[in-house]
BATOR-822556 format. One line per field, with one value per residue: residue number from 1; chain; x, y, z of N, C-alpha, C in turn. Coordinates in steps of 0.05 Angstrom, whole numbers, plus 32768, in hexadecimal, padded with zeros to 4 digits. Atoms other than C-alpha are relative to their C-alpha. Example, Ala and Ser with C-alpha at 12.3 -4.5 7.8 and 13.67 -1.06 7.14 Angstrom:
residues 2
k	(1;2)
c	(A;A)
n.east	(8012;7FF0)
n.north	(7FE8;7FE8)
n.up	(8000;7FFF)
ca.east	(80F6;8111)
ca.north	(7FA6;7FEB)
ca.up	(809C;808F)
c.east	(8012;7FF1)
c.north	(8018;8016)
c.up	(8000;800E)
This chain:
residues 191
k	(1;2;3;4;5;6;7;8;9;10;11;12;13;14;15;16;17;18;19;20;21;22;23;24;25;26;27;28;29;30;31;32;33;34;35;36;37;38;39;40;41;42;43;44;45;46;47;48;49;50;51;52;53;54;55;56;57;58;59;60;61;62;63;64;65;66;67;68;69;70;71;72;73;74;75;76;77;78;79;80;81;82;83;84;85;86;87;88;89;90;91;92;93;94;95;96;97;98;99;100;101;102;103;104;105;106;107;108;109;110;111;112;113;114;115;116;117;118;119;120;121;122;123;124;125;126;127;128;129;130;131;132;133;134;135;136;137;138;139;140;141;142;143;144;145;146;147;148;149;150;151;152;153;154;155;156;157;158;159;160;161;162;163;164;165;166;167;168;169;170;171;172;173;174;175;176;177;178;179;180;181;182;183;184;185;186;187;188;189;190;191)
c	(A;A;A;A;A;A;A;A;A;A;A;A;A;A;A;A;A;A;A;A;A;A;A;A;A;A;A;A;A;A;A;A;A;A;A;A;A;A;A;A;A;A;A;A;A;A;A;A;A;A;A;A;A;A;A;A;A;A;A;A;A;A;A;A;A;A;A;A;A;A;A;A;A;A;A;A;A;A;A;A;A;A;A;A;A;A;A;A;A;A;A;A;A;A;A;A;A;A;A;A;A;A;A;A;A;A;A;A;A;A;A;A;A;A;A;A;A;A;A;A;A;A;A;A;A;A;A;A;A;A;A;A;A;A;A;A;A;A;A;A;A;A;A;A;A;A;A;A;A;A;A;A;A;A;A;A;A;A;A;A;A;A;A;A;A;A;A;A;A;A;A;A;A;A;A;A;A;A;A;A;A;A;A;A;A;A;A;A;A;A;A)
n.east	(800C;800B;8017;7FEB;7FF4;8013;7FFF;7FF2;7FFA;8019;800E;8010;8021;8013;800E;8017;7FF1;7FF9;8011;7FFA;7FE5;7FFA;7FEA;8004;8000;8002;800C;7FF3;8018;8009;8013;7FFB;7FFB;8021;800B;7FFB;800B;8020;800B;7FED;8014;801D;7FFF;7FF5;8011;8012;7FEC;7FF6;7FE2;7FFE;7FE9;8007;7FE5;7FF7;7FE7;7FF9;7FE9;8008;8006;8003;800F;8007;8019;8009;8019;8009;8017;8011;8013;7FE7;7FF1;8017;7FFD;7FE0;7FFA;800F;7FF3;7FF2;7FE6;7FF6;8019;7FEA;7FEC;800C;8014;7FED;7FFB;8011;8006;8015;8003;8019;7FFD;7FE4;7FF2;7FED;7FEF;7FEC;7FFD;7FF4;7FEB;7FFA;7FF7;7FE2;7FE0;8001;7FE8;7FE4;7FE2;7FF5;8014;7FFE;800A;8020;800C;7FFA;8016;800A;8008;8012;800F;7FF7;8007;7FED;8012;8003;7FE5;7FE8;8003;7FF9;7FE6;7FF5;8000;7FF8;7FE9;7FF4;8000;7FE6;7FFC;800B;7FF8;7FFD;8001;800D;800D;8000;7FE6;800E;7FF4;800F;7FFE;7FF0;800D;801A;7FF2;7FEC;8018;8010;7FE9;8002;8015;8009;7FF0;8010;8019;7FEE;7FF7;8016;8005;7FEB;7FFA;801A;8001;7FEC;800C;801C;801D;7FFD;7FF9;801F;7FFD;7FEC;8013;8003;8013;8005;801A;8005;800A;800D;7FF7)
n.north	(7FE7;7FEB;7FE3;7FF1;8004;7FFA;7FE6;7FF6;7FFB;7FF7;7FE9;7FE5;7FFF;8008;7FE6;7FFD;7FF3;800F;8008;8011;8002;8021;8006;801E;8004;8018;8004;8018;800E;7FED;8003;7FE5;7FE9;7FFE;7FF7;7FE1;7FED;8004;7FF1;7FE8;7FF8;7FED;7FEF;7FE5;7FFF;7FEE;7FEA;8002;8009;8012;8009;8023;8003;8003;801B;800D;800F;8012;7FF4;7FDD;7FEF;7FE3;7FFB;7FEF;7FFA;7FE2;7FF4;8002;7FF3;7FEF;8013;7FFE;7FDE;7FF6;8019;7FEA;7FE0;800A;8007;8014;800E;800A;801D;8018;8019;8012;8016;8018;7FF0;7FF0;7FEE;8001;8013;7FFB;801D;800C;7FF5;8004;8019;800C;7FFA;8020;8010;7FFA;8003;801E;8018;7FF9;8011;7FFB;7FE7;7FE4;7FF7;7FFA;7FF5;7FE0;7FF3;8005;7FE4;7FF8;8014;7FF9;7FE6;7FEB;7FF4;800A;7FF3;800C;8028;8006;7FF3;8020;8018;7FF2;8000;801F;7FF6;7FF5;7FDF;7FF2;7FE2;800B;801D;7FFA;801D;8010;7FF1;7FE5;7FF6;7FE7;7FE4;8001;7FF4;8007;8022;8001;7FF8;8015;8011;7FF0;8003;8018;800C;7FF6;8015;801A;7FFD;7FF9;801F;801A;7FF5;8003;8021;7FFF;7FEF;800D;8001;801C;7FF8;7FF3;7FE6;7FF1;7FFD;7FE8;800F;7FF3;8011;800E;7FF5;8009;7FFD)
n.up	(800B;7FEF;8004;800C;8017;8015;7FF8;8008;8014;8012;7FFB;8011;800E;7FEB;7FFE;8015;800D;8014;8009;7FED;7FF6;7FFE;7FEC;7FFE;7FE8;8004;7FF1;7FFE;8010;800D;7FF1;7FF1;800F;8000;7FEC;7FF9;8012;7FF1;7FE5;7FFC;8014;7FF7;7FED;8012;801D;8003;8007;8022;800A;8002;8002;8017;8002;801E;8001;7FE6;8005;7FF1;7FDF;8003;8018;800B;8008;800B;7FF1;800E;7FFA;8015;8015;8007;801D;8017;8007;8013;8021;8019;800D;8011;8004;7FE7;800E;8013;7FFF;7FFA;8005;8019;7FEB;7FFB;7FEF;800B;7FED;7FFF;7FE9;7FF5;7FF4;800F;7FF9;7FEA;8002;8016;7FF6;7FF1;8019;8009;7FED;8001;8011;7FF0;7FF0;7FEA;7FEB;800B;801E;7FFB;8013;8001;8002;7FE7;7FF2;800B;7FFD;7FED;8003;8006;8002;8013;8009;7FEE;8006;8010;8004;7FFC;8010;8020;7FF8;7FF0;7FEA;8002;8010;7FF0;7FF8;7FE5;7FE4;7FE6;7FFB;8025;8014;800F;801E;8004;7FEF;7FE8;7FE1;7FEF;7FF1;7FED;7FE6;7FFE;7FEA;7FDB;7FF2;7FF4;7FDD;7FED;7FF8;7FF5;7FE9;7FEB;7FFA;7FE4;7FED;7FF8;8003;7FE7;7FE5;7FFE;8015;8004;801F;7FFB;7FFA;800C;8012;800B;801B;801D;801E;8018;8011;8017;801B)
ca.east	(8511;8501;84D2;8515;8531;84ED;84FE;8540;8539;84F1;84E4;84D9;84A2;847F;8480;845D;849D;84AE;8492;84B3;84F2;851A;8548;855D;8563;8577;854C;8550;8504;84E2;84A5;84BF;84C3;8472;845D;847F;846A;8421;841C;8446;8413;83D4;83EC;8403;83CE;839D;83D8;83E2;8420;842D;846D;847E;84BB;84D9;8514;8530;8575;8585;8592;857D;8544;8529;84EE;84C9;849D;846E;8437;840B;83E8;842F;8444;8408;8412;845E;845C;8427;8456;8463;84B0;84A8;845F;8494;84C7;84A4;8472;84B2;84C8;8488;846D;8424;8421;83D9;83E3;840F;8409;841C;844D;846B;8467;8481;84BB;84C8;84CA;8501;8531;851F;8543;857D;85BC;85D8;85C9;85DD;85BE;857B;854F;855E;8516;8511;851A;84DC;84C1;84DF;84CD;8507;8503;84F4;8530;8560;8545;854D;8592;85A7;858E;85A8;85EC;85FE;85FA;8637;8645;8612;860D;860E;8604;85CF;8597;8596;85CA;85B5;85B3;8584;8573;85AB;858E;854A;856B;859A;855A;8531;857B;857A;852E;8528;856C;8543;8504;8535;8555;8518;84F6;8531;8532;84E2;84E7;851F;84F3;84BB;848B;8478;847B;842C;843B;8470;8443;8430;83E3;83D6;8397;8391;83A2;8373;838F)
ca.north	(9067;90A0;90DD;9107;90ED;9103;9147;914D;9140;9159;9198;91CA;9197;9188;91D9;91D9;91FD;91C6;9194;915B;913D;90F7;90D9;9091;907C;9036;9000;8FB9;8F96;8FAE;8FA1;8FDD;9012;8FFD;9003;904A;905E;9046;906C;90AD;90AE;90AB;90DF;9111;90FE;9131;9167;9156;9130;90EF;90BA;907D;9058;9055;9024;8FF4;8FDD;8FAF;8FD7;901D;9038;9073;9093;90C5;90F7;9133;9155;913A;917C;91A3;916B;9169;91B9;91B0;9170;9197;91D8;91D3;91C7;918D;916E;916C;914A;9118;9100;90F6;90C8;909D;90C6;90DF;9121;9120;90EB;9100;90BE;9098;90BE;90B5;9069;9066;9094;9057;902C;904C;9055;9007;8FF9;9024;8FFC;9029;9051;908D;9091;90AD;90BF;9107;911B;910D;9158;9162;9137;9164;91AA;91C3;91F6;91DB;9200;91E3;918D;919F;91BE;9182;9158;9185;9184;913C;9163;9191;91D9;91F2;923D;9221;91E8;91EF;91B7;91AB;91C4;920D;9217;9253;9287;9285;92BA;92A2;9258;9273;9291;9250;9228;925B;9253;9209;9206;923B;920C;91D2;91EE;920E;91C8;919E;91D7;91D3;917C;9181;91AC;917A;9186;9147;9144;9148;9191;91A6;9194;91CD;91B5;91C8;91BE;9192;91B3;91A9;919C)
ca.up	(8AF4;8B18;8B1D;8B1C;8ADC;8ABE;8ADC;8ACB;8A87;8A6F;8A93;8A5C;8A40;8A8A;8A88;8A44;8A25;89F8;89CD;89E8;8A06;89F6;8A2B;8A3D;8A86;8A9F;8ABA;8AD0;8AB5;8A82;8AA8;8ADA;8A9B;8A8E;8AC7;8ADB;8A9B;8AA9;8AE8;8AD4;8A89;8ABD;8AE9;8AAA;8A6F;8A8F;8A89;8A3E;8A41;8A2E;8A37;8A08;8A07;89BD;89C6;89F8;89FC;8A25;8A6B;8A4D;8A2D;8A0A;8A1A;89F8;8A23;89FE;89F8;89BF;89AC;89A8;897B;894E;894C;8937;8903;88DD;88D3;888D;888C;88C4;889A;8860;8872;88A0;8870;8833;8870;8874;88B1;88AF;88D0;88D6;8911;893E;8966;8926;8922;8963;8955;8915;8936;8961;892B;890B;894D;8953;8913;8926;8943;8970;89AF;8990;8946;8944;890B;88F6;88F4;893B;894E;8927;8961;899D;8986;896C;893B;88F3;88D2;88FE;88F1;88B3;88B1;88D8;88AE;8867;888C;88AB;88EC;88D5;88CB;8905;891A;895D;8996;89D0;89D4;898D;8959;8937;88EA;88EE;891F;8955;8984;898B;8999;89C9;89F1;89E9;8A0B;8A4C;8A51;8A52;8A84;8AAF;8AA9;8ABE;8AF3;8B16;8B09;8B2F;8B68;8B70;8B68;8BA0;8BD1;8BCA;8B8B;8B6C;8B1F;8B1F;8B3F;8B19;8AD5;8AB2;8A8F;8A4B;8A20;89E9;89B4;8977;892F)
c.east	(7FF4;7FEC;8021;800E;7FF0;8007;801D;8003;7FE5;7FEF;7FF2;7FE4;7FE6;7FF7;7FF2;800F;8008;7FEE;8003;801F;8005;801A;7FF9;800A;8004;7FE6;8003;7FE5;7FF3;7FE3;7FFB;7FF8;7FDE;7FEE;8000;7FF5;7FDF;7FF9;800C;7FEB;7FE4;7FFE;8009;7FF0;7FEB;8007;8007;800F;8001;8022;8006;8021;8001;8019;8009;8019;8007;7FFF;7FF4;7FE6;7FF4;7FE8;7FFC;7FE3;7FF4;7FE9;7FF1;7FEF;8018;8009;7FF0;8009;8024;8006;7FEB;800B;8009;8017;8003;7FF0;8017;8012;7FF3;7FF5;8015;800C;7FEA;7FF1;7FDE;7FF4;7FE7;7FFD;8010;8008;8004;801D;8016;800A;8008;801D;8012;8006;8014;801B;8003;8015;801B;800F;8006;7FF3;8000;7FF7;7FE8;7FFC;8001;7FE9;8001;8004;7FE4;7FF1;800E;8007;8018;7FF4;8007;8017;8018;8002;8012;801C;8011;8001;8015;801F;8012;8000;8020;7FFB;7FE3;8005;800C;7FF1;7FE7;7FF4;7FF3;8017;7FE8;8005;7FEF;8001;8013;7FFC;7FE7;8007;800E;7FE9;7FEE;801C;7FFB;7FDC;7FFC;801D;7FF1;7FE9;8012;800B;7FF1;7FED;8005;7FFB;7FE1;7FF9;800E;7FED;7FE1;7FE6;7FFF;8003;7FE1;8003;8007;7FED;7FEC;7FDD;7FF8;7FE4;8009;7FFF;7FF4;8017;7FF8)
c.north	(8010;801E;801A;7FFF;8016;801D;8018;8009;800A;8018;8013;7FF3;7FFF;8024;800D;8018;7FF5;7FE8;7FE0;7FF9;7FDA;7FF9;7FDD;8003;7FE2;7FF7;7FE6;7FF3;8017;8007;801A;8018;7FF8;800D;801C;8011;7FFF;801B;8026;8007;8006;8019;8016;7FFC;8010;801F;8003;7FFB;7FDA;7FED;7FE9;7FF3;7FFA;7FF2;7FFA;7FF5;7FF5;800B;801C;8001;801A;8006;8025;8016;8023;7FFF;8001;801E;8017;7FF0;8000;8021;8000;7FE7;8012;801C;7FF3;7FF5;7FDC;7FEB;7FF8;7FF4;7FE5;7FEF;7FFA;7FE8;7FE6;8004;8011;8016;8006;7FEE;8002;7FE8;7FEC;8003;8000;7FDC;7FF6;8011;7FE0;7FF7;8008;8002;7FE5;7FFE;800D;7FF2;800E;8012;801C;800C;7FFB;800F;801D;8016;7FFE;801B;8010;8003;8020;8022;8013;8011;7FF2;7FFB;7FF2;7FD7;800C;8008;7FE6;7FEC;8002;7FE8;7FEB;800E;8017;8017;8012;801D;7FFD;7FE6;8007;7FDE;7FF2;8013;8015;8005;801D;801A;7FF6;8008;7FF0;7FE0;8004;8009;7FE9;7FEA;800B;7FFB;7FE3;7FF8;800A;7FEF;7FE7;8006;8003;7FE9;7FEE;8014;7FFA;7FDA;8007;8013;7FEA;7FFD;7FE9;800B;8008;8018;800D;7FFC;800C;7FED;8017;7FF2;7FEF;800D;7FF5;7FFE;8016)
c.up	(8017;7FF7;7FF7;7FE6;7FE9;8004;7FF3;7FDF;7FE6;8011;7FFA;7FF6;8020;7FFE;7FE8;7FE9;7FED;7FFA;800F;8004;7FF7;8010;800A;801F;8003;8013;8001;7FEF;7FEF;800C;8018;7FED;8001;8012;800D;7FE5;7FFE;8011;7FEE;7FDB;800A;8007;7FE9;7FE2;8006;7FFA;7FE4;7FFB;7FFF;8003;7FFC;8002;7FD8;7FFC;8013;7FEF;8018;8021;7FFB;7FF3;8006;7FFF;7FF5;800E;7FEE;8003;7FDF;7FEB;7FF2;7FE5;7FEC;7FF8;7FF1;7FE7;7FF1;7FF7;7FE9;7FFB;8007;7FEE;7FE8;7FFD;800D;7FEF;7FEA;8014;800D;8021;7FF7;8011;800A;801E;800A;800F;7FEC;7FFD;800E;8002;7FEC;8006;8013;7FF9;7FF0;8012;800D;7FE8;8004;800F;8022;800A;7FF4;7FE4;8005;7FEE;8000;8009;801E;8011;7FF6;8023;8025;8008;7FF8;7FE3;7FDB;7FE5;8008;7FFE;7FDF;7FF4;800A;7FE5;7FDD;800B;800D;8019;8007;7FFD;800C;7FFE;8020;8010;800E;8003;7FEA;7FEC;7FF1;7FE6;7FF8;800B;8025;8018;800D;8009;801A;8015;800A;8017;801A;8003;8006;8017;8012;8009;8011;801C;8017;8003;8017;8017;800E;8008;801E;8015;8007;7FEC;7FF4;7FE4;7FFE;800A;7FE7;7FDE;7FFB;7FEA;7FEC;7FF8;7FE8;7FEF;7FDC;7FE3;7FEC)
């Protein structure tokens, strides 16, 4: 595991553009993933971001890195509070929440099937989980970094801003900024 992985694949939330990001990475002990995630939750829990792993397979796992007060602010939008809690989800706790998320991509089989709700969990936009979810993941408006059943334009602006955050990220990582730099701190936001 690397500081770059974290870079490549959670830029928009380190810059406080998104709610959060999920990406698997390999690793050989699990004892390594603790540990880097130890050090890399001291060094970014005064910035308002947090990073959990939510499933291990046997050389890969999936972690989950966000920003607790973004997520409390987007499970409480009506649409997201509604579906979560018919799912056994108590939006009121966002770190339940994130642990009873877990617990469901635990009983999941394969690498690739993941609880639908789980864009609740990653700030997309409320319209769009649940169009997924209406739709078996069919009959989109369009593609980017989540499938579109709503507003196309303002999605297609949200895709170019978090590549721009990404790109200018890796270019600033690559010249020398550490991730502690490049992390954007946010307040805590209240409930």
């Amino acid at each position: 595991m690397s500081d770059q992985i974290i870079v490549e694949n959670c830029s928009p939330t380190l810059a406080g553009l998104k709610t959060g990001n999920l990406f698997s990475c390999e690793y050989k002990r699990k004892k390594e993933v603790r540990d880097y995630l130890r050090r890399l939750n001291m060094l970014l829990y005064k910035k308002g971001i947090r990073i959990v792993p939510v499933k291990y397979y046997e050389k890969r796992v999936v972690l989950y890195m966000y920003r607790p007060g973004l997520l409390r602010r987007d499970l409480n939008n009506g649409i997201a509070k509604n579906v979560i809690e018919t799912l056994g989800y108590n939006a009121e706790n966002a770190e339940f929440c994130v642990a009873c998320l877990a617990r469901r991509m635990k009983e999941n089989a394969t690498q690739d099937n993941f609880p639908h709700e789980v864009g609740f969990f990653l700030g997309y936009p409320p319209e769009d989980v649940v169009g997924f979810m209406q739709h078996n993941a069919k009959e989109c408006k369009c593609v980017g970094c989540w499938k579109v059943y709503s507003d196309v334009e303002s999605a297609n602006k949200t895709f170019a801003a978090y590549k721009k955050c990404t790109n200018r990220f890796l270019c600033r990582y690559k010249e020398g900024a550490s991730l502690e730099q490049l992390t954007v701190a946010m307040p805590q936001m209240v409930q």
